[in-house]
Backbone atoms as SQL, in Angstrom:
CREATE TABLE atoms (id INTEGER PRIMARY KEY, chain TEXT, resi INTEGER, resn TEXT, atom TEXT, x REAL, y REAL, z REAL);
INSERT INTO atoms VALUES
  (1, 'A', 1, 'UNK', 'N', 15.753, 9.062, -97.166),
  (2, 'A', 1, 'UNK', 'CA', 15.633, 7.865, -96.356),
  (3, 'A', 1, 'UNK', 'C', 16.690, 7.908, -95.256),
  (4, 'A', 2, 'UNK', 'N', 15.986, 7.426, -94.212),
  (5, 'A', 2, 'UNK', 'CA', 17.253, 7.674, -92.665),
  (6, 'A', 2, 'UNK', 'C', 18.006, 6.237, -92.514),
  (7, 'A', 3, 'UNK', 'N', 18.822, 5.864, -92.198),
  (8, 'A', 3, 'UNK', 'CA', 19.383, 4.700, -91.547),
  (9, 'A', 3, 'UNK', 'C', 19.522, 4.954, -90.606),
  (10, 'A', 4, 'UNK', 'N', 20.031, 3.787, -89.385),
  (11, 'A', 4, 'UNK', 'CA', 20.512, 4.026, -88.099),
  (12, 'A', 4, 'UNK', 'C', 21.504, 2.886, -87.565),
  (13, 'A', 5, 'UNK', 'N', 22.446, 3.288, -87.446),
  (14, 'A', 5, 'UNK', 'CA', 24.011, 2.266, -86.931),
  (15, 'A', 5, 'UNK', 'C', 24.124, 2.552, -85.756),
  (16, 'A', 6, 'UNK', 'N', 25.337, 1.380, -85.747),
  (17, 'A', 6, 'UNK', 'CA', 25.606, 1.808, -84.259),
  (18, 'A', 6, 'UNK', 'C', 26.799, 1.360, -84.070),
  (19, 'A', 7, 'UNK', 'N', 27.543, 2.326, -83.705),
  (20, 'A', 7, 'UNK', 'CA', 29.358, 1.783, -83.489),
  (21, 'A', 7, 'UNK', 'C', 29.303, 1.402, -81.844),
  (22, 'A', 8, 'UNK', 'N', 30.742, -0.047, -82.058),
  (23, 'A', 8, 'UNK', 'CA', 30.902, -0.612, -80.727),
  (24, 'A', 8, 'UNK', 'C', 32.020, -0.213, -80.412),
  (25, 'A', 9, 'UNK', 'N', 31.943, 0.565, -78.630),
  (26, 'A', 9, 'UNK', 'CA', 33.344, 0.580, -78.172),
  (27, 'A', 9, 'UNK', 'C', 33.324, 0.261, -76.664),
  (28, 'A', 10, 'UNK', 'N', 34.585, -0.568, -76.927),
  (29, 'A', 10, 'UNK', 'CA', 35.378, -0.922, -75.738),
  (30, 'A', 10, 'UNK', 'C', 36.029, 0.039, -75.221),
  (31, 'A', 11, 'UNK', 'N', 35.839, 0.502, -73.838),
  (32, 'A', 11, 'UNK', 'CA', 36.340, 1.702, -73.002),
  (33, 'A', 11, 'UNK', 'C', 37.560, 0.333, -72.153),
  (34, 'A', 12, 'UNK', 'N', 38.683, 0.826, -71.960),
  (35, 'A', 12, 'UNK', 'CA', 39.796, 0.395, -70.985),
  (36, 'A', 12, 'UNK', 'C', 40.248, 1.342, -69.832),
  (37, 'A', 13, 'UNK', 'N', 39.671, 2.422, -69.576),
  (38, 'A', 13, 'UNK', 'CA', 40.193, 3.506, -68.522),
  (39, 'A', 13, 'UNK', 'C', 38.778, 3.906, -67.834),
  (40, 'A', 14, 'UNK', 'N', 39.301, 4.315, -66.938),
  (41, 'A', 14, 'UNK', 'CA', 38.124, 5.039, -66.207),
  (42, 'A', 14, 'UNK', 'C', 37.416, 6.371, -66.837),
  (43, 'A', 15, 'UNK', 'N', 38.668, 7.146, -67.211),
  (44, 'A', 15, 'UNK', 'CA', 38.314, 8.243, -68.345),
  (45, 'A', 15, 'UNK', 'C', 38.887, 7.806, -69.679),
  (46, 'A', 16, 'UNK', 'N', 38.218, 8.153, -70.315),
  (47, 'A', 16, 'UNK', 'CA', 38.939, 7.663, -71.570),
  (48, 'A', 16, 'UNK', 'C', 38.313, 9.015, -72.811),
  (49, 'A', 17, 'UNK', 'N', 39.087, 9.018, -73.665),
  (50, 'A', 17, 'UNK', 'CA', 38.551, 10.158, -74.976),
  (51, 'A', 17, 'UNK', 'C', 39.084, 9.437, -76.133),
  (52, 'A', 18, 'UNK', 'N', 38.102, 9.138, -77.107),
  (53, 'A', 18, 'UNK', 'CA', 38.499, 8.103, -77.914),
  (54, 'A', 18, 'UNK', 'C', 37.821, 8.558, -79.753),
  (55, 'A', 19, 'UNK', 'N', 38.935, 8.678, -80.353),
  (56, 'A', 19, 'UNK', 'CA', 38.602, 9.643, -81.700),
  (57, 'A', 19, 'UNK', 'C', 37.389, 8.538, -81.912),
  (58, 'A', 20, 'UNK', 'N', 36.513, 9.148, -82.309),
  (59, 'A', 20, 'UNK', 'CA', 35.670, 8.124, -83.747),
  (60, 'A', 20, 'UNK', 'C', 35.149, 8.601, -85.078),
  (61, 'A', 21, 'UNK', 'N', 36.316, 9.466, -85.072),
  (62, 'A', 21, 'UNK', 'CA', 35.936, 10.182, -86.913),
  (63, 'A', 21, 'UNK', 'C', 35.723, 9.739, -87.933),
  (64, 'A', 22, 'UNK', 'N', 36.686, 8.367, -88.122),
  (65, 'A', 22, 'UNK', 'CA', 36.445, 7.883, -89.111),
  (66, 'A', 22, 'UNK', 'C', 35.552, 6.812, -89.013),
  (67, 'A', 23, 'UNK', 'N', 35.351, 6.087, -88.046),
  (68, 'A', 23, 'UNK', 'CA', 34.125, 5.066, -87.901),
  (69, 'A', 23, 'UNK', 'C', 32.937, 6.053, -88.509),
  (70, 'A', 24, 'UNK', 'N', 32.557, 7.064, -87.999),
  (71, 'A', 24, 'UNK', 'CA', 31.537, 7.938, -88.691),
  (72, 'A', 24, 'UNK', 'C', 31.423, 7.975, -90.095),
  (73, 'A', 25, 'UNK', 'N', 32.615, 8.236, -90.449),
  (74, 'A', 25, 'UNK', 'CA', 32.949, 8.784, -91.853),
  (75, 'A', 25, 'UNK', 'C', 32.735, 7.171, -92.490),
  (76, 'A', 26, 'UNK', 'N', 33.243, 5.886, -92.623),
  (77, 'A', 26, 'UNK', 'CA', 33.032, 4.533, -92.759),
  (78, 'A', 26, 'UNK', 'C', 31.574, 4.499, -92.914),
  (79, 'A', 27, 'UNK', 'N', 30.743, 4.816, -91.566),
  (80, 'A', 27, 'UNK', 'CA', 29.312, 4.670, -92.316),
  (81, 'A', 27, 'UNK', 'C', 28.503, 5.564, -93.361),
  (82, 'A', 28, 'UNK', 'N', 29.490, 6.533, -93.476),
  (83, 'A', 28, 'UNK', 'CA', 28.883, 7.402, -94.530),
  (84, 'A', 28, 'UNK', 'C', 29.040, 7.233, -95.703),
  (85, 'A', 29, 'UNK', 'N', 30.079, 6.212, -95.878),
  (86, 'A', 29, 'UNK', 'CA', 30.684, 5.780, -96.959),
  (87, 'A', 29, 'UNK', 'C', 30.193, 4.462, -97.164),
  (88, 'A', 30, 'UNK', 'N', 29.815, 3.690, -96.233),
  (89, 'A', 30, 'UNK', 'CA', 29.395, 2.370, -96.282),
  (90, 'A', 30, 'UNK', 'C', 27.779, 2.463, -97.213),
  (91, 'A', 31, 'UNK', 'N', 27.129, 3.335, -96.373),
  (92, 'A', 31, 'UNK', 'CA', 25.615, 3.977, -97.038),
  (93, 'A', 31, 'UNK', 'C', 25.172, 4.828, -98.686),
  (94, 'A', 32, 'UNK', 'N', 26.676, 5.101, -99.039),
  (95, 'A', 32, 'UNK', 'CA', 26.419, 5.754, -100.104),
  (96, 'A', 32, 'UNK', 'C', 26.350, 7.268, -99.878),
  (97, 'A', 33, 'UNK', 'N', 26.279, 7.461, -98.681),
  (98, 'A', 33, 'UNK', 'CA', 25.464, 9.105, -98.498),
  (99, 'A', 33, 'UNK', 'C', 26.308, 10.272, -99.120),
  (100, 'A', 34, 'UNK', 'N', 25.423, 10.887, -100.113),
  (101, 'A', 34, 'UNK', 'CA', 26.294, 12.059, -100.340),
  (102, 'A', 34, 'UNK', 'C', 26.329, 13.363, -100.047),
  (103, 'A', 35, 'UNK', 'N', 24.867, 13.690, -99.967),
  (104, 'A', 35, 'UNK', 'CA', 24.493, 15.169, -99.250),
  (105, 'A', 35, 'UNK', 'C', 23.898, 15.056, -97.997),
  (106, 'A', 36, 'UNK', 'N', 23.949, 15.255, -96.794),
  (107, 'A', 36, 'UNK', 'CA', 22.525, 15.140, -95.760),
  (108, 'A', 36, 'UNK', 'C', 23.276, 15.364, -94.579),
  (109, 'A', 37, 'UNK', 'N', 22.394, 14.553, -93.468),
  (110, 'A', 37, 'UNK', 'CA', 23.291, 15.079, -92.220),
  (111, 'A', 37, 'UNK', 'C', 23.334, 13.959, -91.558),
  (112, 'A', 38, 'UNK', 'N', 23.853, 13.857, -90.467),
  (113, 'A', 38, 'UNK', 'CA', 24.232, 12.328, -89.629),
  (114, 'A', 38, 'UNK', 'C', 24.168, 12.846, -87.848),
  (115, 'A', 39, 'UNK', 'N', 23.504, 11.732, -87.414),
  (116, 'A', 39, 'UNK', 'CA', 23.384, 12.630, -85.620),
  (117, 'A', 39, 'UNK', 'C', 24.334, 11.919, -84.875),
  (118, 'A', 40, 'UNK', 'N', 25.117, 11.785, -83.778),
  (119, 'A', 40, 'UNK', 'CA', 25.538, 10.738, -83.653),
  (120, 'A', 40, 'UNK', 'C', 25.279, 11.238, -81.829),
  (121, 'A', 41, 'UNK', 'N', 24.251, 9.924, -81.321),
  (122, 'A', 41, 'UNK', 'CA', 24.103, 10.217, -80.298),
  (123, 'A', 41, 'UNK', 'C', 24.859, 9.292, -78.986),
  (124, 'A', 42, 'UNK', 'N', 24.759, 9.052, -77.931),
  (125, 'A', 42, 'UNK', 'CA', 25.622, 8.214, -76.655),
  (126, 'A', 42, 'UNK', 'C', 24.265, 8.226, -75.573),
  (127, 'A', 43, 'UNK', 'N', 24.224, 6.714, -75.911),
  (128, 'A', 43, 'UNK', 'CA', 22.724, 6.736, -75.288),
  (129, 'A', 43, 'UNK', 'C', 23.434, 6.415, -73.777),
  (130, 'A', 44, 'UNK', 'N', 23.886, 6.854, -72.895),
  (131, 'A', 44, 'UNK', 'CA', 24.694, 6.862, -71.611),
  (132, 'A', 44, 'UNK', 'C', 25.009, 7.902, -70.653),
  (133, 'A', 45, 'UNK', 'N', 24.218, 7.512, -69.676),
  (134, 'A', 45, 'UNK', 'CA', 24.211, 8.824, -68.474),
  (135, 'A', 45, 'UNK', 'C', 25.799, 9.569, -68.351),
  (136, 'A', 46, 'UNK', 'N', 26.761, 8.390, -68.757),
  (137, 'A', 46, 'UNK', 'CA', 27.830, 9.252, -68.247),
  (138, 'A', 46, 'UNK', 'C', 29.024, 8.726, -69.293),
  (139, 'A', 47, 'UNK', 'N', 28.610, 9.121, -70.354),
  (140, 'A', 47, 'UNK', 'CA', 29.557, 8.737, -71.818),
  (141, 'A', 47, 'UNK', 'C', 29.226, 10.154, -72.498),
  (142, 'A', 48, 'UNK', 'N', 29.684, 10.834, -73.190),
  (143, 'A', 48, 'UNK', 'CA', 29.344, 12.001, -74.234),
  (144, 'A', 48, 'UNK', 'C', 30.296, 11.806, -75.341),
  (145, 'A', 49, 'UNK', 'N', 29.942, 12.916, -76.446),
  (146, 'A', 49, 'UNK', 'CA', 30.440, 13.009, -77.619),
  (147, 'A', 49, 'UNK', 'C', 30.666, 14.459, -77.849),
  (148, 'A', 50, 'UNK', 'N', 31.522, 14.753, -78.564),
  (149, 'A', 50, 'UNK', 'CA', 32.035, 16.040, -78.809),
  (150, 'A', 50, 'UNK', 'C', 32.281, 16.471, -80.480),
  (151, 'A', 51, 'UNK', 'N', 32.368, 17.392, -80.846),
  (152, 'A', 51, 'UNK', 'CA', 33.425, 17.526, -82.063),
  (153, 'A', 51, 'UNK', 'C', 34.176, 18.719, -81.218),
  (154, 'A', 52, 'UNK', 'N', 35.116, 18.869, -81.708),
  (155, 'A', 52, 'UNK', 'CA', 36.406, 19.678, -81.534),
  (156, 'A', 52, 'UNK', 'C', 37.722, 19.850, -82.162),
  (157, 'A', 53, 'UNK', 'N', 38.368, 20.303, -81.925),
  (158, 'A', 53, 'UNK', 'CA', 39.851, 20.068, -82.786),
  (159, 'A', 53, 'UNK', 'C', 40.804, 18.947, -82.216),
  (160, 'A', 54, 'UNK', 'N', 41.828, 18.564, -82.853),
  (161, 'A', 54, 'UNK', 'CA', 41.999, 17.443, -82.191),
  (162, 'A', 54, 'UNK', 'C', 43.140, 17.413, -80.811),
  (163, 'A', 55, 'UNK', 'N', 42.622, 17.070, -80.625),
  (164, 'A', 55, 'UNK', 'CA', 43.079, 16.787, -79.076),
  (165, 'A', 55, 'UNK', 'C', 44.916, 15.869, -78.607),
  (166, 'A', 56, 'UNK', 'N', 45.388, 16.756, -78.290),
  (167, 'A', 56, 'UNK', 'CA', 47.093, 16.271, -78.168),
  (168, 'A', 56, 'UNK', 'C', 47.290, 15.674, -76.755),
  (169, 'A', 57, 'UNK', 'N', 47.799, 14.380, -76.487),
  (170, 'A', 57, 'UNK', 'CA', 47.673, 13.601, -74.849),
  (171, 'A', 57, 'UNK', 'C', 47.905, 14.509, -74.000),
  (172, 'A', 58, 'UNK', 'N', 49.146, 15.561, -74.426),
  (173, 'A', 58, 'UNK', 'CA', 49.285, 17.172, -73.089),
  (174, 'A', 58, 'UNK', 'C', 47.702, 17.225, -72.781),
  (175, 'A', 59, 'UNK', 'N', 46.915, 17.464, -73.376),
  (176, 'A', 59, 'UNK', 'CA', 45.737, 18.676, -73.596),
  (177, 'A', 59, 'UNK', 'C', 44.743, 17.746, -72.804),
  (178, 'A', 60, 'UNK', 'N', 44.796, 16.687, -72.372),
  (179, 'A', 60, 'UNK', 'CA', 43.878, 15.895, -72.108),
  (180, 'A', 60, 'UNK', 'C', 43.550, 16.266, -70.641),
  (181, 'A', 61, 'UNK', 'N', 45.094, 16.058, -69.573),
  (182, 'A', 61, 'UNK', 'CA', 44.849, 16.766, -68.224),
  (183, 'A', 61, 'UNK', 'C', 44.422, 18.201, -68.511),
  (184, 'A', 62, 'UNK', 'N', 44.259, 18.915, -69.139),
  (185, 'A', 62, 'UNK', 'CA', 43.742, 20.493, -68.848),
  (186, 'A', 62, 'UNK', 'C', 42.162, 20.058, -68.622),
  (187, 'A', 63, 'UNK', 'N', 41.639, 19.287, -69.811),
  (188, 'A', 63, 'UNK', 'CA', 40.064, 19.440, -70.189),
  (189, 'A', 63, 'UNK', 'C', 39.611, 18.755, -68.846),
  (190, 'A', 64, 'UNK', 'N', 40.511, 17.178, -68.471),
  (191, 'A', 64, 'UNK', 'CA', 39.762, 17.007, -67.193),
  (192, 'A', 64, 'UNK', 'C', 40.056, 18.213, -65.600),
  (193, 'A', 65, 'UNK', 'N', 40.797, 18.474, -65.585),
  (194, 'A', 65, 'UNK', 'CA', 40.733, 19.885, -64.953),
  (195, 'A', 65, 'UNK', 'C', 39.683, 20.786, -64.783),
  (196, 'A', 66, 'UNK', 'N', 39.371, 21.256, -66.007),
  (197, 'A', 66, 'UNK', 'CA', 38.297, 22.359, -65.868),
  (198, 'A', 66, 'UNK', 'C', 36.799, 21.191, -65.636),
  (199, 'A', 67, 'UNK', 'N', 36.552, 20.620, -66.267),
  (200, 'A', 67, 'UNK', 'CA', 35.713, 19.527, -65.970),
  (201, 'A', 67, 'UNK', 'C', 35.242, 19.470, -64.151),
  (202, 'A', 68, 'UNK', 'N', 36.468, 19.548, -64.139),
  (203, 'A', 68, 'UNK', 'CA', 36.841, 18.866, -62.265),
  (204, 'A', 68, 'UNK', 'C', 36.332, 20.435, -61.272),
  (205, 'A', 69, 'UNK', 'N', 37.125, 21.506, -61.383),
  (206, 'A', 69, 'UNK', 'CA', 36.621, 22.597, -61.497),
  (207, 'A', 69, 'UNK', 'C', 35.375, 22.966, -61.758),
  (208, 'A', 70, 'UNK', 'N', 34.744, 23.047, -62.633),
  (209, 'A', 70, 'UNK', 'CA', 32.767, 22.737, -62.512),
  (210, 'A', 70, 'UNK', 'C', 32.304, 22.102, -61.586),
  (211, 'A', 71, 'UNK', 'N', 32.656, 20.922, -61.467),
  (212, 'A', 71, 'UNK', 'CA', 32.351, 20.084, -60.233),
  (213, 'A', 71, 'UNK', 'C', 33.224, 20.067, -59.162),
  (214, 'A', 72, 'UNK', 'N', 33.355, 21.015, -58.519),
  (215, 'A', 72, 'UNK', 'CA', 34.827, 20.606, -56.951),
  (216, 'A', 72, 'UNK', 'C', 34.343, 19.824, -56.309),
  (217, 'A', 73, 'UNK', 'N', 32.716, 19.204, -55.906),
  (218, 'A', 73, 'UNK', 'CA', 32.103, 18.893, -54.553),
  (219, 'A', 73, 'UNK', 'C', 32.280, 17.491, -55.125),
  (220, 'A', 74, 'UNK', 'N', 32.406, 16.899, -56.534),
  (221, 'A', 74, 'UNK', 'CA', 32.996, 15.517, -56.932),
  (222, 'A', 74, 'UNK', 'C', 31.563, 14.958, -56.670),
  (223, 'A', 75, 'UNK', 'N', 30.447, 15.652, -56.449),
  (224, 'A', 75, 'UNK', 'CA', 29.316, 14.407, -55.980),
  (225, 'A', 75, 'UNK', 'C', 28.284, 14.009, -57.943),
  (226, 'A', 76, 'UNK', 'N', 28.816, 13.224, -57.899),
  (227, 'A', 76, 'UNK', 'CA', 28.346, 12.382, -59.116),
  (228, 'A', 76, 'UNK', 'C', 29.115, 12.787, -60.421),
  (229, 'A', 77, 'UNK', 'N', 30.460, 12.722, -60.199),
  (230, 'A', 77, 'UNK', 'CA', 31.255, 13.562, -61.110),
  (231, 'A', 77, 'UNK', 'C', 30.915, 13.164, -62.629),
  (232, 'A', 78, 'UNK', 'N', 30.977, 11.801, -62.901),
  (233, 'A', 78, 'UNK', 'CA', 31.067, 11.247, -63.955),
  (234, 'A', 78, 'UNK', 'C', 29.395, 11.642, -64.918),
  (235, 'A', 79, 'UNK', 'N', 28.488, 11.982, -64.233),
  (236, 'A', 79, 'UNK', 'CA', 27.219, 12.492, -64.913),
  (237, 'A', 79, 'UNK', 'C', 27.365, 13.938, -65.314),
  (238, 'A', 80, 'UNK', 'N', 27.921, 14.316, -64.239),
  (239, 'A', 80, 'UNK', 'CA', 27.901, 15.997, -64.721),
  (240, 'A', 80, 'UNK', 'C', 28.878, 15.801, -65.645),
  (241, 'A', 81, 'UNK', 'N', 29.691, 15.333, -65.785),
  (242, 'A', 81, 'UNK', 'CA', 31.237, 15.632, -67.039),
  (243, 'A', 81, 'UNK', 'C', 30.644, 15.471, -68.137),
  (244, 'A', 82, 'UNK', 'N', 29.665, 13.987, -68.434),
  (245, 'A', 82, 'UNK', 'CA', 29.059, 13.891, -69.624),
  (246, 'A', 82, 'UNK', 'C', 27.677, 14.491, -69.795),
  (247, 'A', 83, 'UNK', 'N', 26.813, 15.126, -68.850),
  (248, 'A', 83, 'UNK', 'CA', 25.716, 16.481, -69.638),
  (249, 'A', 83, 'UNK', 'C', 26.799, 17.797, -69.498),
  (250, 'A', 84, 'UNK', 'N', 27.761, 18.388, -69.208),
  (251, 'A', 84, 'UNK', 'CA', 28.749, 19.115, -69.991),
  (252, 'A', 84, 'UNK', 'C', 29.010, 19.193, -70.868),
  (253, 'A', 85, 'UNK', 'N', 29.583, 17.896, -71.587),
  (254, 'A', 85, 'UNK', 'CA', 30.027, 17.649, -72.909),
  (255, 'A', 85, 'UNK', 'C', 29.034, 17.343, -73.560),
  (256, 'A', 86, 'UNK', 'N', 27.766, 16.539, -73.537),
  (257, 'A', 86, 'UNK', 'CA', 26.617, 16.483, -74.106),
  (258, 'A', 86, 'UNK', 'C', 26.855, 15.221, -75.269),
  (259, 'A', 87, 'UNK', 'N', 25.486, 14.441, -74.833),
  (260, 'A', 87, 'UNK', 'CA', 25.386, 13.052, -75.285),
  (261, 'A', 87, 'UNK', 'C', 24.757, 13.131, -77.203),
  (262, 'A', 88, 'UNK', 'N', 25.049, 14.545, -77.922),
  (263, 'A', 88, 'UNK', 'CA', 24.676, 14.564, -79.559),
  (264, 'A', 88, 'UNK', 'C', 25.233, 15.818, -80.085),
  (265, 'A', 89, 'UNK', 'N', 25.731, 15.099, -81.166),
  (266, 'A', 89, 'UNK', 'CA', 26.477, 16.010, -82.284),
  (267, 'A', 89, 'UNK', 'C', 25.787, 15.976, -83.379),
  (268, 'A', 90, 'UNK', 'N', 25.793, 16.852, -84.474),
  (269, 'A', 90, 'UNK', 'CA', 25.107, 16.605, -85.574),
  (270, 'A', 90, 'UNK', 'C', 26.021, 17.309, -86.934),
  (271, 'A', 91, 'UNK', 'N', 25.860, 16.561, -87.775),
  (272, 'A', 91, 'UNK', 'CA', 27.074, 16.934, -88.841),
  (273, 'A', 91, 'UNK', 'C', 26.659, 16.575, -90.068),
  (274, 'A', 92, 'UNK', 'N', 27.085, 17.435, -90.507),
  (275, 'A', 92, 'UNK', 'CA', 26.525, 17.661, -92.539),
  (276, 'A', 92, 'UNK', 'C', 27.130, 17.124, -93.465),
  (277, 'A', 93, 'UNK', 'N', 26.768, 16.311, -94.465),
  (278, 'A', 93, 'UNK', 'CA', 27.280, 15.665, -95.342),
  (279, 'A', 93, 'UNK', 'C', 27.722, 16.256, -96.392),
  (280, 'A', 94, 'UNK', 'N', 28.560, 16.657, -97.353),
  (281, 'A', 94, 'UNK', 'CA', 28.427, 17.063, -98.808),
  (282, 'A', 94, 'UNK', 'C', 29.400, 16.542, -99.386),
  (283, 'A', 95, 'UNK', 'N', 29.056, 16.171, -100.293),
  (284, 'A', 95, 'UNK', 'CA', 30.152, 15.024, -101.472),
  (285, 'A', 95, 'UNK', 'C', 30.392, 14.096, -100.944),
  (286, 'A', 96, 'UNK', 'N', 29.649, 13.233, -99.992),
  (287, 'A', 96, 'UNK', 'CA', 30.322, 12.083, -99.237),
  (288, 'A', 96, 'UNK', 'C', 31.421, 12.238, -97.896),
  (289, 'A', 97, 'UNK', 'N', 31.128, 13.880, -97.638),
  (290, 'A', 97, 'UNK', 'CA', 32.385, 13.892, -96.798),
  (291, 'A', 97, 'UNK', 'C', 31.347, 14.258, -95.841),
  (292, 'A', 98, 'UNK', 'N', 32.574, 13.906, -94.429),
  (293, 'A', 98, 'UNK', 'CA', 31.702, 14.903, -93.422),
  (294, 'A', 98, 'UNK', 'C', 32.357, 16.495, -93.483),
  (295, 'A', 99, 'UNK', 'N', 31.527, 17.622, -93.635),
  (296, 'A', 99, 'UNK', 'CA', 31.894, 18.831, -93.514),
  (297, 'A', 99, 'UNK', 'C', 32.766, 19.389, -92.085),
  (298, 'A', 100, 'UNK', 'N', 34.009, 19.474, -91.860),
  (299, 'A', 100, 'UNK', 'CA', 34.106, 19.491, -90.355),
  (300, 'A', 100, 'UNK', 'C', 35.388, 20.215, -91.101),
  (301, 'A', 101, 'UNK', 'N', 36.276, 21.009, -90.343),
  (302, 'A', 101, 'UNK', 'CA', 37.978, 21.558, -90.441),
  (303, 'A', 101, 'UNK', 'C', 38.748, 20.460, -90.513),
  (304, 'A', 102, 'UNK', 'N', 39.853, 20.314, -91.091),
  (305, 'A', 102, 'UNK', 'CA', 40.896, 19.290, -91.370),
  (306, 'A', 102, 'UNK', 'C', 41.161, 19.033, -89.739),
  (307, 'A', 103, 'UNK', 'N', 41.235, 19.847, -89.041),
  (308, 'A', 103, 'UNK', 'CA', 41.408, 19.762, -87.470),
  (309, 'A', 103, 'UNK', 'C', 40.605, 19.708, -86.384),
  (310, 'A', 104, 'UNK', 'N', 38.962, 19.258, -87.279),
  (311, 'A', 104, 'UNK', 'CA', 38.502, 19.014, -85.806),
  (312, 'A', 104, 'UNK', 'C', 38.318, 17.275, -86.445),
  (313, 'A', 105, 'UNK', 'N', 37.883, 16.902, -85.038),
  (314, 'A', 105, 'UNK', 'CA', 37.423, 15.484, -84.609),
  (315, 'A', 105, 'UNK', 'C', 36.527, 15.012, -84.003),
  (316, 'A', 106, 'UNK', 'N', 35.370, 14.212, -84.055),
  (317, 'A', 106, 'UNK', 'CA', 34.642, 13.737, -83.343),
  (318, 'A', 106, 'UNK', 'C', 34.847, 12.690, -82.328),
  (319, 'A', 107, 'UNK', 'N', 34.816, 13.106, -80.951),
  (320, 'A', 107, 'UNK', 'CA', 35.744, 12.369, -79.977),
  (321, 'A', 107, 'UNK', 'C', 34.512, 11.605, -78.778),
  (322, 'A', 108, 'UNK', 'N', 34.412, 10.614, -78.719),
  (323, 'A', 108, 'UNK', 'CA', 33.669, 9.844, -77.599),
  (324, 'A', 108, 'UNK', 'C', 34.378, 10.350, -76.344),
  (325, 'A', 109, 'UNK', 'N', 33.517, 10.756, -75.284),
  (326, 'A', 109, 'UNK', 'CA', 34.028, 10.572, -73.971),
  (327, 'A', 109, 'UNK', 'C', 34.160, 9.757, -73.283),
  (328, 'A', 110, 'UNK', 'N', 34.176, 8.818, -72.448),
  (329, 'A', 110, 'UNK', 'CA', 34.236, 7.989, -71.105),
  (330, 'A', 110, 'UNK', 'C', 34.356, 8.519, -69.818),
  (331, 'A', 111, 'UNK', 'N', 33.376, 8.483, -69.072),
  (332, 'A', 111, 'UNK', 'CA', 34.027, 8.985, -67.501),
  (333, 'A', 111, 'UNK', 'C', 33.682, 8.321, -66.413),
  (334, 'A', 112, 'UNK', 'N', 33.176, 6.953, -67.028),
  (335, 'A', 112, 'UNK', 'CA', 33.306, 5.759, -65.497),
  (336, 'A', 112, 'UNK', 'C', 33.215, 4.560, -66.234),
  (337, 'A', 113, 'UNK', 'N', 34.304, 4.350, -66.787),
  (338, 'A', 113, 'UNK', 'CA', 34.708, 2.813, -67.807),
  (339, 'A', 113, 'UNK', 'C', 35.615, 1.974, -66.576),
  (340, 'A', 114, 'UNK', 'N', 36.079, 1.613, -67.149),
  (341, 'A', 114, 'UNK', 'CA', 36.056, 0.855, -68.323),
  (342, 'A', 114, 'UNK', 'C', 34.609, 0.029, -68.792),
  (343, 'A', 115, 'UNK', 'N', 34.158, 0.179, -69.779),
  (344, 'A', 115, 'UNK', 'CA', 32.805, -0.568, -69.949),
  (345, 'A', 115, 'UNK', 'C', 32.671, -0.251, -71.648),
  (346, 'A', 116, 'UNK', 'N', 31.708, -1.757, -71.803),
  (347, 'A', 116, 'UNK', 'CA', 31.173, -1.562, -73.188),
  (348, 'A', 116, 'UNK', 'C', 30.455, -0.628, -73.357),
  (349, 'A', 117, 'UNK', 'N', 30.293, 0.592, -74.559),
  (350, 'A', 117, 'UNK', 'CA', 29.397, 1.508, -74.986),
  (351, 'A', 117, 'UNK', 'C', 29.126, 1.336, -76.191),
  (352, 'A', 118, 'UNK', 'N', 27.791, 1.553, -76.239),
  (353, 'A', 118, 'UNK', 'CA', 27.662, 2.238, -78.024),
  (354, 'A', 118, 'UNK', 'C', 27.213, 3.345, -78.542),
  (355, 'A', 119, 'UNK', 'N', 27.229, 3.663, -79.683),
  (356, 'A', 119, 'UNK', 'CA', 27.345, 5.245, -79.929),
  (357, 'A', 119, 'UNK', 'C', 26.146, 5.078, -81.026),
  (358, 'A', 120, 'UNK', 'N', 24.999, 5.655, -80.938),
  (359, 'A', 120, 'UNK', 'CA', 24.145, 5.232, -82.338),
  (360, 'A', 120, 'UNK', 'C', 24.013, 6.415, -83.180),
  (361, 'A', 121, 'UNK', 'N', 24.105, 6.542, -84.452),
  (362, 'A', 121, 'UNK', 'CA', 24.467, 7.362, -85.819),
  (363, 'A', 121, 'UNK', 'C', 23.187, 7.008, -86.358),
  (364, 'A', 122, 'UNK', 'N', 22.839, 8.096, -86.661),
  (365, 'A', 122, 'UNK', 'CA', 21.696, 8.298, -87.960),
  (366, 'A', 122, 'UNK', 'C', 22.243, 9.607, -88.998),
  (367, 'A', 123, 'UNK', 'N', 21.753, 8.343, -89.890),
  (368, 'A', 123, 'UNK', 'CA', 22.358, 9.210, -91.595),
  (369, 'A', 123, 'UNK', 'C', 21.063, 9.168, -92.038),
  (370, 'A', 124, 'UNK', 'N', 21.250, 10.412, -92.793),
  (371, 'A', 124, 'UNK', 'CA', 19.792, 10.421, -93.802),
  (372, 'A', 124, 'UNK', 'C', 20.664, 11.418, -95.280),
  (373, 'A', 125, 'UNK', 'N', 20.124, 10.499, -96.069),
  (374, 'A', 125, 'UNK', 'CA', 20.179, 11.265, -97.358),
  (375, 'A', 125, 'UNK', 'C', 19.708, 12.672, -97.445);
């Protein structure tokens, strides 16, 4: 059986990168789920989601850098940054956990906030 949530976030920056590991992990736990997988998509032209390792405030100017670099001509920056990073992740459940390295993280993007977003998660047993 699938469910489908949906986490709320408040963006305060124009760019913003904002962990949501454990909100994920909360609904996996909220649902019971113990084996399966979970999607977590960003229904937003110019919001994405990532997993990765986790990310240190140094490390933040590099990523928008190369970002910036892909795009030099700046014409619609904030769309291209988020189909770069890409608006779905998908991640495996086992024992109630999410399967991921002690060091990665599932990180929301922002790249023309500040603005309300939501992020919608589907779990399935």
């Amino acid at each position: 059986m699938g469910f489908v949530r949906e986490i709320a976030i408040q963006t305060t920056e124009h760019e913003q990168l904002i962990d949501i590991t454990q909100k994920v992990q909360a609904l996996v736990n909220e649902l019971g789920i113990t084996d399966g997988f979970v999607c977590v998509y960003v229904p937003h032209t110019s919001a994405a989601v990532s997993i990765h390792r986790e990310v240190d405030v140094a490390d933040r100017p590099k990523l928008d850098e190369m970002l910036d670099n892909i795009n030099p001509d700046k014409q619609s920056p904030h769309y291209t940054k988020a189909a770069l990073v890409a608006p779905t992740e998908v991640l495996i459940v086992k024992d109630g956990q999410l399967v991921m390295d002690p060091d990665q993280r599932v990180y929301f993007y922002e790249f023309d906030g500040p603005k309300h977003r939501r992020v919608v998660v589907y779990l399935t047993d």
